[in-house]
Backbone bond lengths (Angstrom), bond angles and torsions (degrees), N, CA, C in turn:
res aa  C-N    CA-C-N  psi(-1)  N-CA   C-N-CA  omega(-1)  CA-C   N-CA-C  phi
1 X - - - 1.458 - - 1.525 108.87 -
2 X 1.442 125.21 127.26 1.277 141.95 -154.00 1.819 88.04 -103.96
3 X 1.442 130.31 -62.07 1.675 127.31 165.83 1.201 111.45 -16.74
4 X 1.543 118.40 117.93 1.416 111.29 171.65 1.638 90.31 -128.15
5 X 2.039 119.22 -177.32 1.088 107.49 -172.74 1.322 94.46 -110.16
6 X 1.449 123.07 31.65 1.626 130.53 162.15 1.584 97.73 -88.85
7 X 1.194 141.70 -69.53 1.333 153.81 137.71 1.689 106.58 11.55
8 X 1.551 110.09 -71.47 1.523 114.87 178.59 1.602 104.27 -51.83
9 X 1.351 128.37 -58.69 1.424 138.27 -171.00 1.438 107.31 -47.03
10 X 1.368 115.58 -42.53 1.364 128.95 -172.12 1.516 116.40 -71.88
11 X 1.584 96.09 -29.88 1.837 101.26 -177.44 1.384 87.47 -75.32
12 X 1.841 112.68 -64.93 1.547 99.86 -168.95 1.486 146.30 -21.36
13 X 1.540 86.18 -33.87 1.555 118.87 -145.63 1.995 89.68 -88.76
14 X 1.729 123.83 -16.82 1.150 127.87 -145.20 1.755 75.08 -108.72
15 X 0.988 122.11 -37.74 1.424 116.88 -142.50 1.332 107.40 -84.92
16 X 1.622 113.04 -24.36 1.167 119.31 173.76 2.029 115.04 -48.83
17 X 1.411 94.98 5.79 1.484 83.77 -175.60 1.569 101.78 -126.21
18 X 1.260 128.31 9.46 1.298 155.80 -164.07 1.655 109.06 -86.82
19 X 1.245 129.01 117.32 1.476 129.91 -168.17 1.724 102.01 -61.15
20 X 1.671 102.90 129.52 1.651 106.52 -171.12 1.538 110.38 -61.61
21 X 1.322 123.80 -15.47 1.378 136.58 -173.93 1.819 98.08 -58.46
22 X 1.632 99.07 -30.78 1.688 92.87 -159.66 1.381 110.12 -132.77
23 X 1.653 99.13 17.56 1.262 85.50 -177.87 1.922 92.64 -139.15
24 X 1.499 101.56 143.34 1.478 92.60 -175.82 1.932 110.37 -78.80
25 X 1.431 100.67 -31.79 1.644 106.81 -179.59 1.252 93.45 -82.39
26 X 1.255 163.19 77.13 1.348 158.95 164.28 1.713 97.90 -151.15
27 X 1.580 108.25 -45.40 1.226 110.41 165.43 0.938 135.15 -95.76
28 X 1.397 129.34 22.81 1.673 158.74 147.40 1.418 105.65 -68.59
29 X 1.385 112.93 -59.81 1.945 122.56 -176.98 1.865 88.67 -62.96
30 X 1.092 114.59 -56.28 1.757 107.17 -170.17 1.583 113.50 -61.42
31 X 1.044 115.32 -23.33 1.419 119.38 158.78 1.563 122.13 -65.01
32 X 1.455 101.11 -34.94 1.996 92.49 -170.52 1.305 119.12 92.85
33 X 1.497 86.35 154.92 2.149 88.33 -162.27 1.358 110.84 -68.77
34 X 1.134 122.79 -43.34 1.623 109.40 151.91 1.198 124.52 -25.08
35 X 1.070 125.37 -79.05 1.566 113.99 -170.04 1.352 107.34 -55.01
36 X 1.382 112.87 -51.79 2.204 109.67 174.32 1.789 98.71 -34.78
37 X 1.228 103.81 -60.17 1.517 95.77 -148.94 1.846 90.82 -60.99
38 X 1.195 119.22 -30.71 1.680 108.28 -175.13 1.400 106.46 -46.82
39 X 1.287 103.57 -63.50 1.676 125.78 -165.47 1.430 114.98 -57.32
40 X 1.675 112.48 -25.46 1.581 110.36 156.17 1.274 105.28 -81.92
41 X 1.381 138.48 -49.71 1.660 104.50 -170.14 1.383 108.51 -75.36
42 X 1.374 130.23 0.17 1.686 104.45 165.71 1.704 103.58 -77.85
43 X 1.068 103.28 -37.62 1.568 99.14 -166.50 1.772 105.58 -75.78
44 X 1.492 114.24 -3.84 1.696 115.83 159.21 1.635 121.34 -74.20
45 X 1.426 104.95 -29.65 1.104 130.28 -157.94 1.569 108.44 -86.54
46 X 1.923 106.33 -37.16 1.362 110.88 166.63 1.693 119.52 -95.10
47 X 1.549 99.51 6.57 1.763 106.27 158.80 1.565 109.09 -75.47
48 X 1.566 110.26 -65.58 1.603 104.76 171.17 1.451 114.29 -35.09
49 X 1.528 123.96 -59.65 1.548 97.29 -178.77 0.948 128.64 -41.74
50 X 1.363 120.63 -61.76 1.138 130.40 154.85 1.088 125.15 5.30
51 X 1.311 105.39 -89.69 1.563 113.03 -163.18 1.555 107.81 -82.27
52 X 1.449 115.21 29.73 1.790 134.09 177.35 2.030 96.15 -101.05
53 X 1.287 94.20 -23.35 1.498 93.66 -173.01 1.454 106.33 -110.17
54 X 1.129 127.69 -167.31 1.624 140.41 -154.30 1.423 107.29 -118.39
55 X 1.868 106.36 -20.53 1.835 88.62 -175.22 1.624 106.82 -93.28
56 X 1.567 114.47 123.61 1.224 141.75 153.46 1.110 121.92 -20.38
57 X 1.321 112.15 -39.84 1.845 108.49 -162.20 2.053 99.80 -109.08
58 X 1.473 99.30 -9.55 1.542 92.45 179.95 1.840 107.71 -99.85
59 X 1.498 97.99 11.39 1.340 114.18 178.75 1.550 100.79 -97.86
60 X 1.208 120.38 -39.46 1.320 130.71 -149.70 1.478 88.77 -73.67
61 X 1.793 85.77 -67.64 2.442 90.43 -172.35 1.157 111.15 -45.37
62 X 1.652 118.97 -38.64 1.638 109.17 -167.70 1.868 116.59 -76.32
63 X 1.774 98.09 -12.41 1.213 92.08 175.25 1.280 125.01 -82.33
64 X 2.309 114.40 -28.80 1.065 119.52 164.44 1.725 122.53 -38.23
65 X 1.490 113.23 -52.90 1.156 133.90 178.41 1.553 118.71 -43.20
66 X 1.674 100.28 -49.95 1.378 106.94 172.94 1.614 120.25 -64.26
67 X 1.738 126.63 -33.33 0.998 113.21 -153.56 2.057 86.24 -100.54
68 X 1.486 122.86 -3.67 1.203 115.23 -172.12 1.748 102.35 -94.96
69 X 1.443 124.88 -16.34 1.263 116.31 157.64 1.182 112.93 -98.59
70 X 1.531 142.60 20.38 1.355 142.60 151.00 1.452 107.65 -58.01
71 X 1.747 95.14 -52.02 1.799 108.13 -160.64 1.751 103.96 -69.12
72 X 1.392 105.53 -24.72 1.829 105.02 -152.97 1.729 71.18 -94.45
73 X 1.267 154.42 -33.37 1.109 122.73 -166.38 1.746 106.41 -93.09
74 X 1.302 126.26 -2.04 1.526 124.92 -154.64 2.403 80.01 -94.76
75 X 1.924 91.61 -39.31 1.306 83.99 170.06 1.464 137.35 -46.09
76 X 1.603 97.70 -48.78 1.266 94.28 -177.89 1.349 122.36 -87.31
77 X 1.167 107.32 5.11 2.166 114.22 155.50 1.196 105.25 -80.25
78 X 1.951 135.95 6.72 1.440 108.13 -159.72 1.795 121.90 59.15
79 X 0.873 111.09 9.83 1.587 97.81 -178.93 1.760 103.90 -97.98
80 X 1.180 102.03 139.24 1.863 102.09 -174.77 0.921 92.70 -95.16
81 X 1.852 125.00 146.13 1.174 140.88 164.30 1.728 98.65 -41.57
82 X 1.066 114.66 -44.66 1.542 113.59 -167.08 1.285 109.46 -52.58
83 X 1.445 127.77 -53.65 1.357 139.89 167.00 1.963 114.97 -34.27
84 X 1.419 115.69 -69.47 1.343 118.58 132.20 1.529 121.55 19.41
85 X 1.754 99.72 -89.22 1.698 108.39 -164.00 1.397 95.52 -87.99
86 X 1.523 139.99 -25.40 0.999 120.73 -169.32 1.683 109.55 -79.37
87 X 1.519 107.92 -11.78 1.652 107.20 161.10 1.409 125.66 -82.72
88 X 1.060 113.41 -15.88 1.579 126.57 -174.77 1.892 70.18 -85.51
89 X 1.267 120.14 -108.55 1.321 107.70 -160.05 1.289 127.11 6.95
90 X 1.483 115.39 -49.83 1.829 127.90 -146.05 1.733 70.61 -90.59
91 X 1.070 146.46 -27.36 1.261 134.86 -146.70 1.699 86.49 -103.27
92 X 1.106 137.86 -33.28 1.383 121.05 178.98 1.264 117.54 -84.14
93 X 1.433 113.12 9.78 2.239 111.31 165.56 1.471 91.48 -76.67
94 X 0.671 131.38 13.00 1.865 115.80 -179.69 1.784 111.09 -151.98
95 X 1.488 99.56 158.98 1.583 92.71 175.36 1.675 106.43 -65.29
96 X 1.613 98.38 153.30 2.094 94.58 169.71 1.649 99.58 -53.32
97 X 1.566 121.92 -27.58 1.452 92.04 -168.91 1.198 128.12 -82.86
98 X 1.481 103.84 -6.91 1.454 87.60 167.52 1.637 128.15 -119.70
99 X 1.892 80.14 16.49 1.611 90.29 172.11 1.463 91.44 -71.94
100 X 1.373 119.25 -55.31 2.055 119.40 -176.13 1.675 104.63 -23.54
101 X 1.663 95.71 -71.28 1.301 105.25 179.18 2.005 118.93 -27.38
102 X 0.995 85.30 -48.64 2.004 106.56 -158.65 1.636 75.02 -67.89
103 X 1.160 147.95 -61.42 1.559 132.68 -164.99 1.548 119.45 -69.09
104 X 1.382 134.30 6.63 1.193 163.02 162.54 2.016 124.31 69.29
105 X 0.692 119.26 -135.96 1.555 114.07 -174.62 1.795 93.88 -70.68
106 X 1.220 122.48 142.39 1.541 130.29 152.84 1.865 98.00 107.72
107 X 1.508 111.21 -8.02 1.424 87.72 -168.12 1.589 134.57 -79.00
């Protein structure tokens, strides 16, 4: 598989200039990060079901869904996917527990 989610970031990242009439992520950015961030936790919210049940492929779409309004909302904070993995990276020199730890009470 040639699709990567550097690739997805990159379309996102194009569409923002794309007339909202025709584009559904064009009218996500015209909405505001609020509404993105809504529209990912419902679509997180219908991954957990999901993945509460046994079918595979209604796990799969709802997860596509989840990680394609992750990217269109991380867009519209400016944050680059790159930024992202290069924290997950810094986060794998250490165990998660004491990466948890290292973020302090509440994390």
């Amino acid at each position: 598989m040639s699709f990567s989610l550097d690739d997805l970031a990159a379309l996102i990242k194009s569409r923002r200039q794309d007339d909202a009439s025709k584009s559904y992520t064009r009218s996500l950015f015209d909405a505001g990060a609020p509404r993105i961030a809504k529209k990912f936790g419902e679509e997180a919210v219908e991954a957990v079901i999901a993945a509460m049940g046994n079918d595979r492929k209604e796990l799969t779409m709802e997860a596509a869904d989840v990680l394609y309004h992750l990217l269109v909302l991380l867009e519209a904070r400016d944050i680059a996917l790159a930024d992202v993995l290069r924290e997950l990276e810094r986060r794998t020199n250490q165990s998660g527990l004491a990466e948890k730890a290292s973020r302090g009470a509440g994390a």
